[in-house]
GUSEMAR-695312 format. One record per atom (N, C-alpha, C, CB): x, y, z; residue in three letters; residue number from 1. Coordinates in steps of 0.2 Angstrom, whole numbers, plus 5000, padded with zeros to 4 digits. Glycine has a CB too. Layout:
<sites>
((X; Y; Z); 'ala'; NUM)
...
</sites>
This chain:
<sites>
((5150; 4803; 5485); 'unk'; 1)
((5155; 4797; 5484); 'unk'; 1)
((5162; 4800; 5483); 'unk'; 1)
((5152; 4793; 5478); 'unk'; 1)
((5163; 4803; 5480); 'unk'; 2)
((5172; 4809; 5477); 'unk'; 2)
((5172; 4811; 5484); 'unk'; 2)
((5171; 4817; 5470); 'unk'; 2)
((5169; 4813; 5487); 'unk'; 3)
((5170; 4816; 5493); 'unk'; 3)
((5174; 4811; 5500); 'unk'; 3)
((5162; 4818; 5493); 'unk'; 3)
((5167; 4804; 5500); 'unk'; 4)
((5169; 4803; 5509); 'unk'; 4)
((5172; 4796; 5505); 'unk'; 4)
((5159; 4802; 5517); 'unk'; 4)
((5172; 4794; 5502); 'unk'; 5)
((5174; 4786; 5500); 'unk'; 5)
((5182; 4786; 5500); 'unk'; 5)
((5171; 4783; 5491); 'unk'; 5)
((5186; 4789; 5497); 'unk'; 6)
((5195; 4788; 5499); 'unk'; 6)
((5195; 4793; 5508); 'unk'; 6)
((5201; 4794; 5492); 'unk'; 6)
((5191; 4796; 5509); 'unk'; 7)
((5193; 4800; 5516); 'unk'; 7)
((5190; 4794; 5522); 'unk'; 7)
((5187; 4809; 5517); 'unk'; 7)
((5186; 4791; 5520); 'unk'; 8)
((5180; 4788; 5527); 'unk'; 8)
((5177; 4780; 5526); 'unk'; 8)
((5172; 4794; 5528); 'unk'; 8)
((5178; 4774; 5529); 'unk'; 9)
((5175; 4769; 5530); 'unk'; 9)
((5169; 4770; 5532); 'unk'; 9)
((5177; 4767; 5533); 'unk'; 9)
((5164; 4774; 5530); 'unk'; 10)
((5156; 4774; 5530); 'unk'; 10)
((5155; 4767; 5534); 'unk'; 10)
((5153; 4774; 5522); 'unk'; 10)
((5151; 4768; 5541); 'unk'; 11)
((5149; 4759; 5544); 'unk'; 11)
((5142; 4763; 5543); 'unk'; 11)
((5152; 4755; 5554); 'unk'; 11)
((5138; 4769; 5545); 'unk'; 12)
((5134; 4768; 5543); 'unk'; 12)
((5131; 4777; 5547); 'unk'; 12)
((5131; 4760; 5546); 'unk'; 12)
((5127; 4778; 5543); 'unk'; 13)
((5124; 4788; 5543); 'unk'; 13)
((5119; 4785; 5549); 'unk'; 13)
((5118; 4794; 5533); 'unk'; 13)
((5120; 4790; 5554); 'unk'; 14)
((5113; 4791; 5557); 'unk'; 14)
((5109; 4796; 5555); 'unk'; 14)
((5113; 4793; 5563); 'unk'; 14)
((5103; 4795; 5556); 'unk'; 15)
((5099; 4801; 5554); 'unk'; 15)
((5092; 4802; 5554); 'unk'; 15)
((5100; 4802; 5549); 'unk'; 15)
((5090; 4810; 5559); 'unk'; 16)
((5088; 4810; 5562); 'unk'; 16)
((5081; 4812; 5557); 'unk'; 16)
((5093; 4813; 5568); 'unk'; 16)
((5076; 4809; 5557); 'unk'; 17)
((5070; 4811; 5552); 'unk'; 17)
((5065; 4815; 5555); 'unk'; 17)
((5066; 4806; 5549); 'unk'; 17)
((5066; 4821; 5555); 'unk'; 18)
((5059; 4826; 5557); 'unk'; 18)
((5059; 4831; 5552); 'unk'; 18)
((5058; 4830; 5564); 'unk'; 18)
((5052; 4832; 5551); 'unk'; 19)
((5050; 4838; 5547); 'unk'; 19)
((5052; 4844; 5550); 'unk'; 19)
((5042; 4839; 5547); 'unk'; 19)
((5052; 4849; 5543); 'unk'; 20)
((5056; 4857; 5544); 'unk'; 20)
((5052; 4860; 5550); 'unk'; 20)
((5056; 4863; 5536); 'unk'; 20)
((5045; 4860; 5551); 'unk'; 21)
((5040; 4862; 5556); 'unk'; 21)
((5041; 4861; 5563); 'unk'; 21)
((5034; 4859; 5554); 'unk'; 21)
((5044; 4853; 5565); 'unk'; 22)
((5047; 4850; 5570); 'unk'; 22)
((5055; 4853; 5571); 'unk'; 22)
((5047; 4843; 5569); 'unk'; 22)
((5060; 4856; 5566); 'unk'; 23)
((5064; 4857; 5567); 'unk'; 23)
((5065; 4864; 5570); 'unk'; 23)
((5066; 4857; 5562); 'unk'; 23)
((5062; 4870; 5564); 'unk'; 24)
((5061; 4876; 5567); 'unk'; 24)
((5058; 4877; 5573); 'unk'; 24)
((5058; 4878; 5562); 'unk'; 24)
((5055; 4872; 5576); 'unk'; 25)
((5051; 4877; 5583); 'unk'; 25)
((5057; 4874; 5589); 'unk'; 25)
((5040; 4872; 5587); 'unk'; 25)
((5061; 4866; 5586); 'unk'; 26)
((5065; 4866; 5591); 'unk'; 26)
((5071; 4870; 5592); 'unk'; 26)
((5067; 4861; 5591); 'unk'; 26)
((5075; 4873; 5584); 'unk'; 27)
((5078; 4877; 5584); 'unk'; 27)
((5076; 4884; 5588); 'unk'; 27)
((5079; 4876; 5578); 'unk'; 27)
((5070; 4885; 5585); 'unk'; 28)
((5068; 4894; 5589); 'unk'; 28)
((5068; 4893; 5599); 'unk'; 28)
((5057; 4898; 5586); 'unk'; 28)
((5066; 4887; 5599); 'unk'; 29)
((5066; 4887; 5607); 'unk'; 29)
((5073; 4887; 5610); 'unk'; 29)
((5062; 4880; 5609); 'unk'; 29)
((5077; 4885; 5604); 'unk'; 30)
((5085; 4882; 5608); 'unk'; 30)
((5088; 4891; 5609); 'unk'; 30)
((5093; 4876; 5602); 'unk'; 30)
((5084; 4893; 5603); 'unk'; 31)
((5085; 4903; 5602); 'unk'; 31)
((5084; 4906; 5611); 'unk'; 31)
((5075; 4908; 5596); 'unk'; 31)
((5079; 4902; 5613); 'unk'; 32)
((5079; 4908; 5620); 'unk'; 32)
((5083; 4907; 5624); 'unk'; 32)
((5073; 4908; 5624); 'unk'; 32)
((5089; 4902; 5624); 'unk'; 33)
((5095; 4900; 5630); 'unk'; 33)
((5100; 4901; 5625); 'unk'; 33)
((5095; 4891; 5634); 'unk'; 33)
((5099; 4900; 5621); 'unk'; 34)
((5107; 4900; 5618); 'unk'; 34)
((5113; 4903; 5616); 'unk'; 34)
((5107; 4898; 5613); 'unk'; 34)
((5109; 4909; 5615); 'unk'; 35)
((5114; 4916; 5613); 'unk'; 35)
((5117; 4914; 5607); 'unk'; 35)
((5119; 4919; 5618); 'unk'; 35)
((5116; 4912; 5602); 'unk'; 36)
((5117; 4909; 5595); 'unk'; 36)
((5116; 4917; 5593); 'unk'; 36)
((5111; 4901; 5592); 'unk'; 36)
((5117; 4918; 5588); 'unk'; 37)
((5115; 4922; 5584); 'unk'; 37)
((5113; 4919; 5576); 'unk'; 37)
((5120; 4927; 5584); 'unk'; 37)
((5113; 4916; 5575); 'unk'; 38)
((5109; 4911; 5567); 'unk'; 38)
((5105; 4909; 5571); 'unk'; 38)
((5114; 4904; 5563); 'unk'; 38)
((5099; 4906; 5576); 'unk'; 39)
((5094; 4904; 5578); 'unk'; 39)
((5090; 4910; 5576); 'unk'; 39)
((5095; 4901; 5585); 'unk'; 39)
((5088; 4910; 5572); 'unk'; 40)
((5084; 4916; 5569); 'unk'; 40)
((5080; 4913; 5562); 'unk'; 40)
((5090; 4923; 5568); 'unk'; 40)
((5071; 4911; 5561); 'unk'; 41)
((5069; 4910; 5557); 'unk'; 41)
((5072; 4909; 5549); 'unk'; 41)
((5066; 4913; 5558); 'unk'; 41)
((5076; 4915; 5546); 'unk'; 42)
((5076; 4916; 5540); 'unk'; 42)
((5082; 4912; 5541); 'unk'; 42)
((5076; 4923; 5536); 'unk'; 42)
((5089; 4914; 5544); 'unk'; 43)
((5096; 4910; 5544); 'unk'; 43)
((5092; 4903; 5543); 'unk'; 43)
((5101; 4911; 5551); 'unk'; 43)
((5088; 4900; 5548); 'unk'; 44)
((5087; 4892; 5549); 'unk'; 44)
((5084; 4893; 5544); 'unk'; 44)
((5083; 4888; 5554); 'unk'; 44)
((5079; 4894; 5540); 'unk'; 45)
((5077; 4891; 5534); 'unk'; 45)
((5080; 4890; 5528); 'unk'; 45)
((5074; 4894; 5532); 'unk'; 45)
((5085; 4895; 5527); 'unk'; 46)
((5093; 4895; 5522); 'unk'; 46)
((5099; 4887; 5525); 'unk'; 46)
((5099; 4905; 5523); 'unk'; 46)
((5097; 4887; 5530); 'unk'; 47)
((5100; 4880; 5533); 'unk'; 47)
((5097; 4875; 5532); 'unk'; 47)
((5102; 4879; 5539); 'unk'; 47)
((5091; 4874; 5532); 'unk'; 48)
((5086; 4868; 5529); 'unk'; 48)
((5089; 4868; 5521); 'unk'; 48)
((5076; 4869; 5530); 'unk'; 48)
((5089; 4874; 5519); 'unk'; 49)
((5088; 4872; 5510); 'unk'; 49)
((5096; 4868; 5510); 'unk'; 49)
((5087; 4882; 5504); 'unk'; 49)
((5099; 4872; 5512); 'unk'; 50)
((5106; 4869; 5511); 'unk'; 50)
((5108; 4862; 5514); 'unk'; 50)
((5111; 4874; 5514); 'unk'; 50)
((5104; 4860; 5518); 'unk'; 51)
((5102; 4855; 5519); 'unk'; 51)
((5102; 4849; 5514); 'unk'; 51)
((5097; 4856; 5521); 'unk'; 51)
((5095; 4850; 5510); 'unk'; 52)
((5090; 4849; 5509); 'unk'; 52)
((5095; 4847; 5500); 'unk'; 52)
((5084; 4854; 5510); 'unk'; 52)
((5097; 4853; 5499); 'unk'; 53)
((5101; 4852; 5494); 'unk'; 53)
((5109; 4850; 5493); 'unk'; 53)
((5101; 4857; 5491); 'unk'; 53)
((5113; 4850; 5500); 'unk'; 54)
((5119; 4847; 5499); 'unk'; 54)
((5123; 4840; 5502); 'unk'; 54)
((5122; 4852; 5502); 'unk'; 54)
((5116; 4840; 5510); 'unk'; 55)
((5115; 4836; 5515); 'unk'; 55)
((5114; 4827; 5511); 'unk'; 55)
((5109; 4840; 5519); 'unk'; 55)
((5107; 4830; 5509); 'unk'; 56)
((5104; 4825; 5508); 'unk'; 56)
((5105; 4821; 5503); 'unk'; 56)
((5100; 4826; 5508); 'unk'; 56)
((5109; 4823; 5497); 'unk'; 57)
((5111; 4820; 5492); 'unk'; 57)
((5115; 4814; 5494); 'unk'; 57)
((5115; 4825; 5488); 'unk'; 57)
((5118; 4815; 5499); 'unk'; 58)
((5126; 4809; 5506); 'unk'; 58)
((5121; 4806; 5508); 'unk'; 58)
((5132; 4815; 5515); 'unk'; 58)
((5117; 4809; 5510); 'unk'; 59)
((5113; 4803; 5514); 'unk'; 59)
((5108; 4798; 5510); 'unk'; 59)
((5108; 4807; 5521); 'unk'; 59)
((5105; 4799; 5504); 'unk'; 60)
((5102; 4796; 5499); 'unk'; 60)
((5108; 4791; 5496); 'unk'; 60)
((5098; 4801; 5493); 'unk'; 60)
((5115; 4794; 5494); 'unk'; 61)
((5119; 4789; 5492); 'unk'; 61)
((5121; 4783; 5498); 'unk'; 61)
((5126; 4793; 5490); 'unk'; 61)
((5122; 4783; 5502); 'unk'; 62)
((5123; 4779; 5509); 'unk'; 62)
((5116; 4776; 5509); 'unk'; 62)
((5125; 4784; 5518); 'unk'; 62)
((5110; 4778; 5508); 'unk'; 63)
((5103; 4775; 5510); 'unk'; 63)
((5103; 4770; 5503); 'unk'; 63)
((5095; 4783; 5510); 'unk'; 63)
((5107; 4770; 5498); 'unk'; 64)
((5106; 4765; 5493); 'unk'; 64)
((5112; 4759; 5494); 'unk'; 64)
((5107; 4769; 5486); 'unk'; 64)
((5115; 4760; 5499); 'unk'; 65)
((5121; 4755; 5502); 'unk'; 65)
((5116; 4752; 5507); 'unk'; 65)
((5129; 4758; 5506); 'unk'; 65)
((5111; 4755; 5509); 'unk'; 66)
((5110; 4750; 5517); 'unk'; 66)
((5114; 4753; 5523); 'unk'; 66)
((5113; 4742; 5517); 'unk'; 66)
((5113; 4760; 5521); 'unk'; 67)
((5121; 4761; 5527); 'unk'; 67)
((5118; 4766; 5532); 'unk'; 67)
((5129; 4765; 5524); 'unk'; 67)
((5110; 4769; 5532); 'unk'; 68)
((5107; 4773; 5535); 'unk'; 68)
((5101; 4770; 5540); 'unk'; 68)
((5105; 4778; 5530); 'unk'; 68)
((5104; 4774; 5546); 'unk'; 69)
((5101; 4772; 5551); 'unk'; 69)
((5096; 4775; 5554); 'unk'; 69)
((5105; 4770; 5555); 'unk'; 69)
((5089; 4771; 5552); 'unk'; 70)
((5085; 4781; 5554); 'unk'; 70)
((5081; 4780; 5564); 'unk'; 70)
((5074; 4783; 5545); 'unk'; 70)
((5081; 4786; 5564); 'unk'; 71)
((5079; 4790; 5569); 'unk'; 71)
((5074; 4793; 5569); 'unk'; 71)
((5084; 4793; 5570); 'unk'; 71)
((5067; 4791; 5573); 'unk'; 72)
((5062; 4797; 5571); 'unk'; 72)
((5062; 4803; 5577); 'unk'; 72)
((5054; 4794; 5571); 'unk'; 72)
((5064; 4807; 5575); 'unk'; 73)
((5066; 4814; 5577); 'unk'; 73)
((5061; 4819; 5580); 'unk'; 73)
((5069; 4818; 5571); 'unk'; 73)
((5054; 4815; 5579); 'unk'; 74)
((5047; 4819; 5578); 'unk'; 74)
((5046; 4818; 5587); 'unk'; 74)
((5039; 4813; 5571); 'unk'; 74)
((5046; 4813; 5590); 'unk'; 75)
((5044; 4813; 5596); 'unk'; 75)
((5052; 4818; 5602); 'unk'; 75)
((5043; 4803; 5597); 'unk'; 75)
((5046; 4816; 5610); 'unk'; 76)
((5051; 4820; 5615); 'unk'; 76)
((5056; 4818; 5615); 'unk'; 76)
((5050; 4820; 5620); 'unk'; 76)
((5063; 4822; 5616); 'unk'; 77)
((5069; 4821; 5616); 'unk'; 77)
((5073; 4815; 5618); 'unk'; 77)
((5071; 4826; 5620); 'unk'; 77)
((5068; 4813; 5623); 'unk'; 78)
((5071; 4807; 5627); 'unk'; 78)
((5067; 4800; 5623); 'unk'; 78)
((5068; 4807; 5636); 'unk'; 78)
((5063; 4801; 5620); 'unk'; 79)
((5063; 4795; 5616); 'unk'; 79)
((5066; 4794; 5613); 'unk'; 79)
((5059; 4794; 5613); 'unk'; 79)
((5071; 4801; 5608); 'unk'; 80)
((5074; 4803; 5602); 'unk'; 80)
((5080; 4797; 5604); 'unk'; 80)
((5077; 4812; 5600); 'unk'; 80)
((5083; 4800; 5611); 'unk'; 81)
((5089; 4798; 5615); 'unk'; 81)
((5088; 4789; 5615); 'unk'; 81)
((5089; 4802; 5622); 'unk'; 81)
((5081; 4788; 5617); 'unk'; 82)
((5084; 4779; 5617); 'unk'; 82)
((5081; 4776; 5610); 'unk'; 82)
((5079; 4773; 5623); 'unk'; 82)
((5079; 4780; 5606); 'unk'; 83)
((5081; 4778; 5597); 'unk'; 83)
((5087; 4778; 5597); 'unk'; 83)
((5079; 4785; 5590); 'unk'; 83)
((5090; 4783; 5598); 'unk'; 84)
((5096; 4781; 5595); 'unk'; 84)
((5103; 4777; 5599); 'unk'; 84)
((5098; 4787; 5592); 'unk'; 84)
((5099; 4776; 5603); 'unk'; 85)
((5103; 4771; 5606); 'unk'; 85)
((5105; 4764; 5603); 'unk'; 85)
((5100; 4770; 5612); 'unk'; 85)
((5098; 4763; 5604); 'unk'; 86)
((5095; 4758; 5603); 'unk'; 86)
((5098; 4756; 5593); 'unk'; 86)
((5087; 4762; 5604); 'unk'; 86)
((5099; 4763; 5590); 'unk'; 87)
((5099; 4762; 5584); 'unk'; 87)
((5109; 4760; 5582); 'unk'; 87)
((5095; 4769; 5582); 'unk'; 87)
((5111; 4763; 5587); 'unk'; 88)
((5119; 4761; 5588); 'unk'; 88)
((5122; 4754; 5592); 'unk'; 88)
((5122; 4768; 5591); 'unk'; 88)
((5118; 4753; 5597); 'unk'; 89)
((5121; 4748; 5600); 'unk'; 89)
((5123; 4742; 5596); 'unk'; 89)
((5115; 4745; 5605); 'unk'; 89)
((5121; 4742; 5594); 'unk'; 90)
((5121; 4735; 5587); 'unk'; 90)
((5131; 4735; 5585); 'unk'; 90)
((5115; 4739; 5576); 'unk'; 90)
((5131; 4742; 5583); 'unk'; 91)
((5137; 4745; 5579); 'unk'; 91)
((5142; 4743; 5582); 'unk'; 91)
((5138; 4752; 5578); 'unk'; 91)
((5141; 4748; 5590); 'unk'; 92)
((5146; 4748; 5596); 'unk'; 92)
((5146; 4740; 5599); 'unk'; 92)
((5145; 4754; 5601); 'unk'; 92)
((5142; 4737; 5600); 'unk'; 93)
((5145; 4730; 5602); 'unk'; 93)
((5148; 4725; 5598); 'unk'; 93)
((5139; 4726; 5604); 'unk'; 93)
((5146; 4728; 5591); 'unk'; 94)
((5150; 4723; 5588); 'unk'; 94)
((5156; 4725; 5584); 'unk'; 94)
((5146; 4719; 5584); 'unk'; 94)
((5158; 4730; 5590); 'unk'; 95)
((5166; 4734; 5589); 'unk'; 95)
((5168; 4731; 5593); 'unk'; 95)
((5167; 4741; 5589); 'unk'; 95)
((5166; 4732; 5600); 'unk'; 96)
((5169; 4730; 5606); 'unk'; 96)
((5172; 4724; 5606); 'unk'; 96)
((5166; 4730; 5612); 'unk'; 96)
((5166; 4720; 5603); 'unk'; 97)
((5168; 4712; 5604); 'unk'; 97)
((5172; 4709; 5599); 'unk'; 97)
((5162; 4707; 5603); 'unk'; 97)
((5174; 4715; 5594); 'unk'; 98)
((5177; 4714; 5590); 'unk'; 98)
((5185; 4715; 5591); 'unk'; 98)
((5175; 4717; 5586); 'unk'; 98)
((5186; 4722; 5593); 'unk'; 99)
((5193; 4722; 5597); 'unk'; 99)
((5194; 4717; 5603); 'unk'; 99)
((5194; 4729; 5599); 'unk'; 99)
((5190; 4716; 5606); 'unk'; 100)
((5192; 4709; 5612); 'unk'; 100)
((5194; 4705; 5607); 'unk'; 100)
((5185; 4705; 5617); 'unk'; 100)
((5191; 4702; 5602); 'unk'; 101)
((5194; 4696; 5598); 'unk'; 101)
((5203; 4697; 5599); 'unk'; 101)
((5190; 4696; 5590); 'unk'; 101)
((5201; 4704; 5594); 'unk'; 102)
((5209; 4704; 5590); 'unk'; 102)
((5214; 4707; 5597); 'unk'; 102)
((5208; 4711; 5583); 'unk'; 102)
((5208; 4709; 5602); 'unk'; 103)
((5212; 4707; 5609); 'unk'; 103)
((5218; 4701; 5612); 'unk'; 103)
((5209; 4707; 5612); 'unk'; 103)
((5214; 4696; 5612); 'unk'; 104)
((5213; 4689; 5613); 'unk'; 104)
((5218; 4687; 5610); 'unk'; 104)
((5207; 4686; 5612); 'unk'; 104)
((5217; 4687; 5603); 'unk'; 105)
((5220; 4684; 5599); 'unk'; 105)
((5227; 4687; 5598); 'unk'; 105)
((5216; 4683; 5593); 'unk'; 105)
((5228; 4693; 5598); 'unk'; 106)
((5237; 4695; 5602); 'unk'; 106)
((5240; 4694; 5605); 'unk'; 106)
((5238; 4698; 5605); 'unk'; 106)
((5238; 4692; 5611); 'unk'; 107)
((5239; 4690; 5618); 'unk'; 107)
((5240; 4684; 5617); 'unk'; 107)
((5233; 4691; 5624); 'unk'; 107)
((5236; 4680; 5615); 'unk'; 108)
((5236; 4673; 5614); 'unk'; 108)
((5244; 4670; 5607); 'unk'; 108)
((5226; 4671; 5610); 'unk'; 108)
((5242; 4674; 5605); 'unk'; 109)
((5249; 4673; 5598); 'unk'; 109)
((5255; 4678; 5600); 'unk'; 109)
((5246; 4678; 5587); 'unk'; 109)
((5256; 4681; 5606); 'unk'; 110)
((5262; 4684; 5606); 'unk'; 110)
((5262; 4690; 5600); 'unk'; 110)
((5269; 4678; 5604); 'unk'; 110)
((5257; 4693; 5599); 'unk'; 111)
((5259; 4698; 5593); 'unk'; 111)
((5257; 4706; 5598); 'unk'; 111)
((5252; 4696; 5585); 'unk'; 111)
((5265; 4706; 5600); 'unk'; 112)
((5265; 4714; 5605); 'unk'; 112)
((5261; 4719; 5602); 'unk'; 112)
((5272; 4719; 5605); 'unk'; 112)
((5266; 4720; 5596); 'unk'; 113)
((5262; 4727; 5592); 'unk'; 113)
((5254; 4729; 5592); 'unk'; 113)
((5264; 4727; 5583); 'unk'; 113)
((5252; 4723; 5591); 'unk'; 114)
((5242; 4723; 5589); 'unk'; 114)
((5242; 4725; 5597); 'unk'; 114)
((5236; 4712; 5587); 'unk'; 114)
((5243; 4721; 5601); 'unk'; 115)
((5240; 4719; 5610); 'unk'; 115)
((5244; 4727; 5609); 'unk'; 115)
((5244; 4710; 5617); 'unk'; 115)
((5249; 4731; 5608); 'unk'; 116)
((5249; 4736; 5612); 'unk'; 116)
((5245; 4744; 5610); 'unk'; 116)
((5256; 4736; 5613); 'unk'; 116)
((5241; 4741; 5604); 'unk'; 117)
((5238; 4748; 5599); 'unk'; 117)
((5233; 4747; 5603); 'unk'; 117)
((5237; 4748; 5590); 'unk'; 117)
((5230; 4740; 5605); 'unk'; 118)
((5224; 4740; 5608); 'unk'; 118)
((5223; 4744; 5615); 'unk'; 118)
((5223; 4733; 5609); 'unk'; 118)
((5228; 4742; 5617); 'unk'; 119)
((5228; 4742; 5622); 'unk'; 119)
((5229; 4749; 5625); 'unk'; 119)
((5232; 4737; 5624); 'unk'; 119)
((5224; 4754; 5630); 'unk'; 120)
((5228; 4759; 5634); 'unk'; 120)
((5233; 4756; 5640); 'unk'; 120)
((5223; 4764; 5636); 'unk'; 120)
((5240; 4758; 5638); 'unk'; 121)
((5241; 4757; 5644); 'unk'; 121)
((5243; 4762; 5648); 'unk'; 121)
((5245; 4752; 5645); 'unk'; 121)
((5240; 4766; 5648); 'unk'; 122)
((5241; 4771; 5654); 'unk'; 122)
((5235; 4770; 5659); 'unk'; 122)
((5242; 4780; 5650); 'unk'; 122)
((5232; 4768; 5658); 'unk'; 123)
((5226; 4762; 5663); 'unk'; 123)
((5229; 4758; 5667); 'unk'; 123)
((5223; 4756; 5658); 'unk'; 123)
((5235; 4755; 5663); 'unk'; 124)
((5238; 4749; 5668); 'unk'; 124)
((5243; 4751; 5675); 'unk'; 124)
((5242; 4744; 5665); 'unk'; 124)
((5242; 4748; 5678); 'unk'; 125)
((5244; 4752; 5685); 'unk'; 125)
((5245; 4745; 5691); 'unk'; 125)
((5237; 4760; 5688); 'unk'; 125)
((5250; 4743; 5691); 'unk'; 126)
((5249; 4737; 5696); 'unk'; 126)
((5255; 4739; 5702); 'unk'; 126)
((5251; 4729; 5691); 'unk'; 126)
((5252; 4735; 5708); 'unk'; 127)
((5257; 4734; 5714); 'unk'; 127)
((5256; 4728; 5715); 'unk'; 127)
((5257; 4737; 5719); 'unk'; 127)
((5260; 4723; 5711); 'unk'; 128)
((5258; 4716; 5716); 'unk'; 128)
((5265; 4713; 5718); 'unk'; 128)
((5254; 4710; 5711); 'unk'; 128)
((5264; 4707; 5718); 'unk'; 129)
((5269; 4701; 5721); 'unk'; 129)
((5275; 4702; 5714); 'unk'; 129)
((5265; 4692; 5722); 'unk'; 129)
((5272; 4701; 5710); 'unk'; 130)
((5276; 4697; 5704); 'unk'; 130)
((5280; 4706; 5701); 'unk'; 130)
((5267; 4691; 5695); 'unk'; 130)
((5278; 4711; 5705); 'unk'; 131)
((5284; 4717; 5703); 'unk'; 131)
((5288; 4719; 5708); 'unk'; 131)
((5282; 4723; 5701); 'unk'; 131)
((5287; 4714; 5712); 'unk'; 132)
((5292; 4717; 5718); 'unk'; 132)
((5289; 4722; 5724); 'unk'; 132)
((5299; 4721; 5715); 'unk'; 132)
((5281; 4722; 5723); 'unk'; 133)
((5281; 4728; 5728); 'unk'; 133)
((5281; 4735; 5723); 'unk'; 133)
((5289; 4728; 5734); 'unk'; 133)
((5283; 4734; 5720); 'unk'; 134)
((5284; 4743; 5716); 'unk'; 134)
((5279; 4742; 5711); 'unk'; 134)
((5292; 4745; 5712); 'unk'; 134)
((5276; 4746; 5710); 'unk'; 135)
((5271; 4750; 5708); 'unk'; 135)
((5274; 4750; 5699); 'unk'; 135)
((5271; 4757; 5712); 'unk'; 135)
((5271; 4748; 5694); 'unk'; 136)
((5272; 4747; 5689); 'unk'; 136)
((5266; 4749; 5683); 'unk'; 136)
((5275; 4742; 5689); 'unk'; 136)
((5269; 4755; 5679); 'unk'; 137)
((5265; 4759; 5678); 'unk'; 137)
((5266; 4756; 5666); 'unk'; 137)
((5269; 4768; 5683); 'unk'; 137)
((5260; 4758; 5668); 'unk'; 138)
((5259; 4758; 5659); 'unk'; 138)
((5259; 4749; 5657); 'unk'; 138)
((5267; 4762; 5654); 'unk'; 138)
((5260; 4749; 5649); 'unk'; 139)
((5258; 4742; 5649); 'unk'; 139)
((5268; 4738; 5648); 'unk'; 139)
((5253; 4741; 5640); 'unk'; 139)
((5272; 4741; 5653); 'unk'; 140)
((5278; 4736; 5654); 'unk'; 140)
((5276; 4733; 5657); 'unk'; 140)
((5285; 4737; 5656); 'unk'; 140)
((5271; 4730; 5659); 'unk'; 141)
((5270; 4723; 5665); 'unk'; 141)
((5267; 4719; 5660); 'unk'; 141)
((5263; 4724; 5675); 'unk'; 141)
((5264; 4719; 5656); 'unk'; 142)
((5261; 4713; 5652); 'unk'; 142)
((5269; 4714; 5646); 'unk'; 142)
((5251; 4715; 5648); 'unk'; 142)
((5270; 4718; 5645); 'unk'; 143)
((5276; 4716; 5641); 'unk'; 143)
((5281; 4711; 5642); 'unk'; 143)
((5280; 4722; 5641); 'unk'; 143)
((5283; 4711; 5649); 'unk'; 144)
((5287; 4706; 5653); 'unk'; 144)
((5284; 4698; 5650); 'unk'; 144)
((5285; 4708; 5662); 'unk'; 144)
((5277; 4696; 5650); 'unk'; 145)
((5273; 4691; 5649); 'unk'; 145)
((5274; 4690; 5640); 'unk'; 145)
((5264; 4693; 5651); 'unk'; 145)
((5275; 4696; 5637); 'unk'; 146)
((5276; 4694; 5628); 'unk'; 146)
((5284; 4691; 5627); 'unk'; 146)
((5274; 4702; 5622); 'unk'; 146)
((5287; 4694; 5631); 'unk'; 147)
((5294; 4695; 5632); 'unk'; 147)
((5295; 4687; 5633); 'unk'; 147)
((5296; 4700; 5639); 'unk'; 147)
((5292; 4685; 5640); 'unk'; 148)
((5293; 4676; 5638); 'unk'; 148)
((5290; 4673; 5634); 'unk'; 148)
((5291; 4672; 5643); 'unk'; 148)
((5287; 4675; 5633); 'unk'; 149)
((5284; 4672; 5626); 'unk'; 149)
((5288; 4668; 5621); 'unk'; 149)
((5281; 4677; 5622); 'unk'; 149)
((5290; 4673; 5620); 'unk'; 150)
((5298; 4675; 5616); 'unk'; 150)
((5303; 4669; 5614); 'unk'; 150)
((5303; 4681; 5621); 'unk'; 150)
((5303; 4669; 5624); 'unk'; 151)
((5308; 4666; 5625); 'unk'; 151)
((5310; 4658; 5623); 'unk'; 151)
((5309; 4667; 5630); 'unk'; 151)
</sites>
């Protein structure tokens, strides 16, 4: 809590639940491609402990907010992968839809500054009628639109 609470908006810990037995064989297997030099039994074991003793204290605090999102870690890779998909989608949609709001509502109120944090405009890239034919690069073509606003 001294730690992530003035640094970090905590939305919510993933985390991924498999036993040390399920860890270590995936760790030693990643040993035969990896060229790691810690992928080595006794190193991994001193990483579970430290884990176990530094790790998990953060994630028991977050797990008493409601803020941990678990993951069973135990099955094949690709199940793990639509766990946690599955386990995030929630989060990230209702970010997206969230900044569209505060999108919208920018756009809609004349409020540049919001509409331009939102916005990448190095994305925007137009050649139409309403520039003359010239190619108009970044977000000065919707600026033009806040600009009457204005007016």
């Amino acid at each position: 809590q001294k730690i992530m609470d003035p640094l970090a908006d905590v939305e919510f810990v993933l985390f991924y639940d498999t036993d040390d037995e399920t860890r270590l064989g995936r760790l030693l297997k990643r040993a035969e491609t990896s060229g790691r030099t810690d992928d080595k039994k006794d190193v991994i074991m001193k990483r579970f402990k430290v884990f176990r003793e530094q790790t998990m204290p953060i994630v028991q605090y977050y797990e008493k907010q409601d803020k941990v999102r678990m993951v069973d870690g135990q099955p094949a890779p690709e199940v793990v992968f639509t766990s946690t998909q599955e386990a995030i989608e929630p989060v990230i949609s209702g970010q997206v839809l969230e900044a569209n709001i505060r999108l919208l509502q920018a756009a809609h109120g004349g409020d540049w500054d919001t509409y331009s944090r939102l916005v990448d405009g190095s994305l925007i890239t137009l050649d139409q009628e309403e520039t003359f034919g010239l190619p108009v690069r970044g977000a000065q073509f919707h600026r033009k639109y806040f600009d009457a606003m204005e007016a």
